[in-house]
C-alpha positions, 0 to 999 in steps of 0.5 A: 520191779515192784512199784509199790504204792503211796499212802497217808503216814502221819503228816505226809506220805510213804512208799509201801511195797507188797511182797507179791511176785515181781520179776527179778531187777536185771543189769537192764532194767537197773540201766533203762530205769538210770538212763531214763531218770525214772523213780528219781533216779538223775543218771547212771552211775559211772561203775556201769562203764565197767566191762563186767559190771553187774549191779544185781550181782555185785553190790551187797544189800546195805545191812546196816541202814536196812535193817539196823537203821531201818526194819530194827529201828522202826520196831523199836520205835513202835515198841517204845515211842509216844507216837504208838502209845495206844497200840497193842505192841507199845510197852513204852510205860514199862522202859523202866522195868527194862531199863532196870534189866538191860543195863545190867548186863556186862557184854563182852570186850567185842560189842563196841558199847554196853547197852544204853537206856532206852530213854536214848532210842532216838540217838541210838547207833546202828551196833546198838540196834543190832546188838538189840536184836541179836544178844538184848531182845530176851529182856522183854520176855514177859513183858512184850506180848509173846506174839509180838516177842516171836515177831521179832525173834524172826528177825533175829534169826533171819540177822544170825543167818545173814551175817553168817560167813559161810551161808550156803546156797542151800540156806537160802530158801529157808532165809527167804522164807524167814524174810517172807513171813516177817514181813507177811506177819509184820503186815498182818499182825503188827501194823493191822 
């Protein structure tokens, strides 16, 4: 299990992890790290009494909070908040010249809202952010850097790919590989 590391965010801490080789989660290790309260964790969950019950094979990844919620809200944040004002990647003094583009457009009858001022990021829901990434992220070309815009297409891509129902095994090692370099370049390019 990767342990990560603590360093200074803003007023606190945070918990970053490397993408270095660490050795898969088990059934066991997800039980010894439940049993033993380690990392905060207060007990097993009863779904381990289950005969067949396997955690690294039968609980999904939590799309929504990780990367809508999560990865997608934190690029935006750094795109368009105050706190990242002085970055490279912030664009936040040209919201009006996008706002004036992205509500523009009509989305079809299955998006759940239209696009929404970017004014209203901090109340945005997770379909708003993923609608982002996957049909409005083209409303910054030219206006975001085009290294910071092919970042973030990466992640539109690695979102086209896993939300795919019928992703195959084959496609795997090139979904691992996206994932892989958008983290590698997140680190490298964006927050250095």
């Amino acid at each position: 299990m990767n342990p990560g590391k603590v360093v200074q965010s803003g007023k606190g801490t945070a918990r970053i992890y490397d993408i270095g080789d660490y050795a898969a989660r088990t059934k066991e290790s997800i039980l010894d790290v439940t049993t033993n309260f380690k990392f905060g964790i207060k007990g097993p969950c009863i779904l381990f009494e289950l005969p067949h019950f396997d955690p690294t094979q039968l609980v999904p990844i939590d799309y929504m909070h990780a990367l809508n919620e999560g990865v997608n809200k934190d690029l935006m944040e750094m795109w368009f908040g105050d706190k990242h004002k002085h970055l490279a990647f912030n664009i936040s003094k040209k919201i009006d010249k996008i706002d004036k583009i992205l509500l523009k457009i009509k989305p079809p009858s299955m998006f759940s809202r239209g696009p929404r001022s970017i004014t209203y990021l901090t109340h945005y829901k997770a379909s708003e952010m993923r609608n982002w990434f996957l049909y409005y992220l083209p409303t910054l070309k030219g206006i975001l850097d085009e290294a910071y815009l092919q970042h973030a297409f990466i992640m539109t891509q690695i979102m086209h790919m896993a939300l795919k129902t019928d992703l195959t095994s084959d496609e795997l090692p090139k979904l691992e590989q996206l994932i892989k370099g958008f983290i590698k370049r997140w680190g490298n390019d964006i927050i250095a």
